[in-house]
N, C-alpha and C positions, 0 to 999 in steps of 0.2 A: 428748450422746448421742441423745436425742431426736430436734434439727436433722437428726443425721445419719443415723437411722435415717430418720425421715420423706422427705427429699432420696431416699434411695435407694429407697423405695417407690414417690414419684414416679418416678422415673427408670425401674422395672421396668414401672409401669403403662405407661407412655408406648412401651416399646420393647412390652409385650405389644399396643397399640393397633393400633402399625404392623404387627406381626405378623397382625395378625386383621385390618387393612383391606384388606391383599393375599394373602389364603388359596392361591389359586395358588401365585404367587411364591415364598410360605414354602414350600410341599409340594414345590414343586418343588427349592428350594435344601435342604429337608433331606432329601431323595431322593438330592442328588447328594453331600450329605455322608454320607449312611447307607451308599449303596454305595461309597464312599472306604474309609470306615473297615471295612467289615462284611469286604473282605478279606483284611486284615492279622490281624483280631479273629479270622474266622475259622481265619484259619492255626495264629494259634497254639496257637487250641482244637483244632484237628487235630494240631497236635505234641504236644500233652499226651495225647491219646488213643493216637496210637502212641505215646508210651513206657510209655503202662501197659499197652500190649500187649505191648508186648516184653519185657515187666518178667513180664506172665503167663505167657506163651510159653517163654521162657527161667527162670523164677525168678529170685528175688533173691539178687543176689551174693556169694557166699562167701569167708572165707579157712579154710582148714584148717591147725590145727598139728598136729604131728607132733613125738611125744615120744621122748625116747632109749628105746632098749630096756632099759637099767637105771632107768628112772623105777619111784621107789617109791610109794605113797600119799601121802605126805606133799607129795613131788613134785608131783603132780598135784591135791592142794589147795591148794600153792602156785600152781600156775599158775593154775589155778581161779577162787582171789580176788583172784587179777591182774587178769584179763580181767572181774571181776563191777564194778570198781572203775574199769573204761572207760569215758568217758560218751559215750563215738561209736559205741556198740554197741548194735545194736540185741535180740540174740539168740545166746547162749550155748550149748551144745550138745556135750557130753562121749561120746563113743564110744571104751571101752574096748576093749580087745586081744581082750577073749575074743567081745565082742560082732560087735567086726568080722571075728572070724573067723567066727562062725558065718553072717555075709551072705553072704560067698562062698560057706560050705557051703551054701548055701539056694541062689541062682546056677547051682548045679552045678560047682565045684569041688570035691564031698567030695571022692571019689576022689583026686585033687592032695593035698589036705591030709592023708589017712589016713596019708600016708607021709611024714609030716614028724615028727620026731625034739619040737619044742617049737613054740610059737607063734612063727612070726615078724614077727606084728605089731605096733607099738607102740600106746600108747595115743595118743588123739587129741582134740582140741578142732575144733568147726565154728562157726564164729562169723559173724554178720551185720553189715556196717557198717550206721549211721544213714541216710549218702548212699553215692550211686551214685558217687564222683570217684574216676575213678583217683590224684591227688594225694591222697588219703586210705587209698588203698590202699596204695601204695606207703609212706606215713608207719608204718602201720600193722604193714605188712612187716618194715621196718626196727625198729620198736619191740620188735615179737614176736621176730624172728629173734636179739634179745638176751641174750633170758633165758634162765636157767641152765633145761637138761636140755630146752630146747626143739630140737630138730634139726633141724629143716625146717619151712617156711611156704610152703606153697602158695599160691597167688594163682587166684583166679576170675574175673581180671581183662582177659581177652581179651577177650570178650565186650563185655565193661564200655567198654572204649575203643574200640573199633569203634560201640558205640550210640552214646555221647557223643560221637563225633567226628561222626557222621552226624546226628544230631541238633542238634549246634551248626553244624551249615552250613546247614541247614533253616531252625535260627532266625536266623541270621546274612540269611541270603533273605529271611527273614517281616520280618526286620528293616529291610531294606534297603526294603524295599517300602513297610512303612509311612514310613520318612523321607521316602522321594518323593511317597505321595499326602498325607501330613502336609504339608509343603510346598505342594503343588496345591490342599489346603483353606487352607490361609493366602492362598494367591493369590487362590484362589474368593472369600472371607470380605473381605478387600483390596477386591477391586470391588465387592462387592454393598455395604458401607458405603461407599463411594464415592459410586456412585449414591444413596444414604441423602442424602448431604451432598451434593451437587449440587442435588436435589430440594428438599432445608431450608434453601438458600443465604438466601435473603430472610428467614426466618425465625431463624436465626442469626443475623443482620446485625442483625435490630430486638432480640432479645434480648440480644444487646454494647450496644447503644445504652442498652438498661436498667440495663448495669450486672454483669450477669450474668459470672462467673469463667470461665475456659475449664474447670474441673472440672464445674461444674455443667453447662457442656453437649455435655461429653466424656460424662458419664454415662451417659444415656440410650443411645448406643451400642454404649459396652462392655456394657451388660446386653444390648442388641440381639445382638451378636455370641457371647455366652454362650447366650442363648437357642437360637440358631439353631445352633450346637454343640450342645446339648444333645438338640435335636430329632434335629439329625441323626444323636446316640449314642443316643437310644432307637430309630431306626430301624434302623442298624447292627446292635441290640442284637437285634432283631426279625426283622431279615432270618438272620443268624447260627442264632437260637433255629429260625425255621421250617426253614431249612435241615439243621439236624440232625436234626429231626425227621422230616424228608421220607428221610434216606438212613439212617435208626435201622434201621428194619426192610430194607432191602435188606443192608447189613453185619451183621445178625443172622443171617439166612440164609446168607448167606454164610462167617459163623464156624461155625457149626452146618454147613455142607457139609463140615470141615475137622475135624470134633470139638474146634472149641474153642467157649469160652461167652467173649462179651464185649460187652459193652455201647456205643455208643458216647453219651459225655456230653456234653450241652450247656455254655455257658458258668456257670464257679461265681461265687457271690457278688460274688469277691474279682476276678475277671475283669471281670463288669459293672460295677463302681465304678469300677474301672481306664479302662475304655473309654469311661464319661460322662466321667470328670475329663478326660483325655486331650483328648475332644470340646468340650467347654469350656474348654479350655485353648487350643487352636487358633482356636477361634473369638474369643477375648479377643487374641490373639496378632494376627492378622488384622485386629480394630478396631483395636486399639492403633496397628500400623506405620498401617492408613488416616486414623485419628481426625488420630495428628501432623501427618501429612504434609498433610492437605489445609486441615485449618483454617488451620495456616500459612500456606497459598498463601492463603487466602480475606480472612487479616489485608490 
C-alpha cells in the first residue's frame, strides 16, 4: 500500500510539473475545456430554474377528491387515514361541504346559493403528490378512484404534462449537446496527450530499457489528463457561477415588472461535484484511448 500510494504521488507530481512548465498551454487547454462544459452545465442550471418557476407561477400540482353526497364522518375518516397512510404524498387537505360552500358565498355566489333547498356540495380531500410525474398521477388516480364513497378524482394534471413534456425536450437538447462537446473534449484530451508522448518519446524509450512496467508510465498521464479535466471543471464551474451572477439582477427586474418574486440560482453543491467528476472523467477517458494507442505504436 505504501509502493502504491507513493508511485502515485510521484505520478501526480510529475503530471503537476508538466502542468506548471507550460502555463500557457494549460490556460489555454483548460479555457477550451471550461467553455465545452460551462454550456451544457449551464443549461441545465437554466432548466432547473425554469421549472421552479413554473412550479411558482402555476403552484404545485393537485389532485382533488370528491366524496359521495351521502359520505358520513365516519366516511370521511376513512378516507382521511387512507390518504394520511400514502407515502407519495406530500400534503393532505380536507374541505368540507359547508366550508366550500361558504367560498362561493364569499366569490359572490350568495344570491345563487339563497335559493338552494340543501347543500349541494360534497365533502372533498386536496391532496399534494411528492413528484411532479404524470405516471404518478395517473397511478394515484386509479388508486383513489377506488375507494368506497369516493366519487370523482380530479386530476391537476394538464399543466403537469405539458411542463414535463417541454421540459424533457430541453433536457433531452441539453443532453444532446453535452454528448457532443463531451465527445470533442475526448478528442481535444486524445491530442494534447499525444503530443505529451511524442515529446517523452526518448525519454520513455530509456525508461523501458530500465525496466519500467507500461503502468508505471501510463500513470503519469492519466493524472495529466485528470488534471487537465479538472481544471477545465473548475473553470466551467466559474464561468457558469459568474454568468449567473451577471443576469441575477436583470431577471429580478424583470420578475418584479410582472409582480412575480423569483430568484435565479446558481449551480448547487450536488451540480458542481457532478460537473468536476464528469470533467475528470473525460479527461481520464481521452488519456486512456491516447495513452493505448500510442505507446503501442512506439513499442
Amino acid at each position: 500500500m505504501g509502493a502504491w500510494s507513493y508511485q502515485h504521488r510521484k505520478a501526480i507530481a510529475h503530471a503537476l510539473g508538466r502542468l506548471l512548465h507550460q502555463p500557457l498551454g494549460t490556460l489555454l487547454s483548460a479555457l477550451v475545456v471550461g467553455i465545452a462544459l460551462a454550456l451544457p452545465a449551464g443549461g441545465f442550471v437554466l432548466v432547473d430554474n425554469v421549472a421552479s418557476l413554473a412550479r411558482g407561477v402555476t403552484g404545485s400540482p393537485e389532485i382533488s377528491l370528491y366524496l359521495s353526497l351521502d359520505a358520513t364522518d365516519a366516511d370521511v375518516t376513512e378516507v382521511e387515514s387512507r390518504l394520511r397512510k400514502q407515502d407519495n404524498l406530500s400534503g393532505v387537505q380536507f374541505v368540507s361541504r359547508d366550508v366550500a360552500l361558504k367560498q362561493l358565498a364569499d366569490n359572490g355566489l350568495a344570491d345563487v346559493l339563497d335559493g338552494l333547498e340543501r347543500n349541494p356540495l360534497p365533502h372533498a380531500f386536496i391532496v399534494t403528490p411528492r413528484q411532479e410525474d404524470p405516471a404518478l398521477f395517473e397511478q394515484l388516480h386509479q388508486t383513489f378512484a377506488a375507494w368506497p364513497k369516493v366519487d370523482h378524482v380530479q386530476l391537476d394534471a394538464a399543466w403537469v404534462q405539458r411542463m414535463h413534456s417541454l421540459l424533457s425536450l430541453v433536457e433531452l437538447g441539453v443532453s444532446l449537446l453535452a454528448v457532443l462537446l463531451g465527445a470533442a473534449l475526448v478528442i481535444i484530451t486524445f491530442n494534447t496527450i499525444r503530443l505529451q508522448i511524442l515529446t517523452q518519446r526518448a525519454e520513455i524509450d530509456v525508461t523501458r530499457l530500465l525496466g519500467a512496467t507500461d503502468a508505471f508510465i501510463r500513470r503519469p498521464f492519466y493524472w495529466l489528463g485528470c488534471l487537465q479535466g479538472l481544471l477545465g471543471g473548475l473553470v466551467a464551474w466559474t464561468i457558469v457561477t459568474a454568468s449567473i451572477s451577471l443576469l441575477r439582477g436583470s431577471v429580478e427586474s424583470l420578475a418584479q415588472a410582472y409582480g412575480a418574486v423569483f430568484a435565479l440560482n446558481g449551480p448547487n453543491p450536488t451540480q458542481v461535484t457532478g460537473l468536476l467528476v464528469v470533467a475528470i472523467a473525460l479527461g481520464w477517458l481521452g488519456t486512456a484511448l491516447s495513452v493505448r494507442r500510442h505507446l503501442r505504436e512506439s513499442e
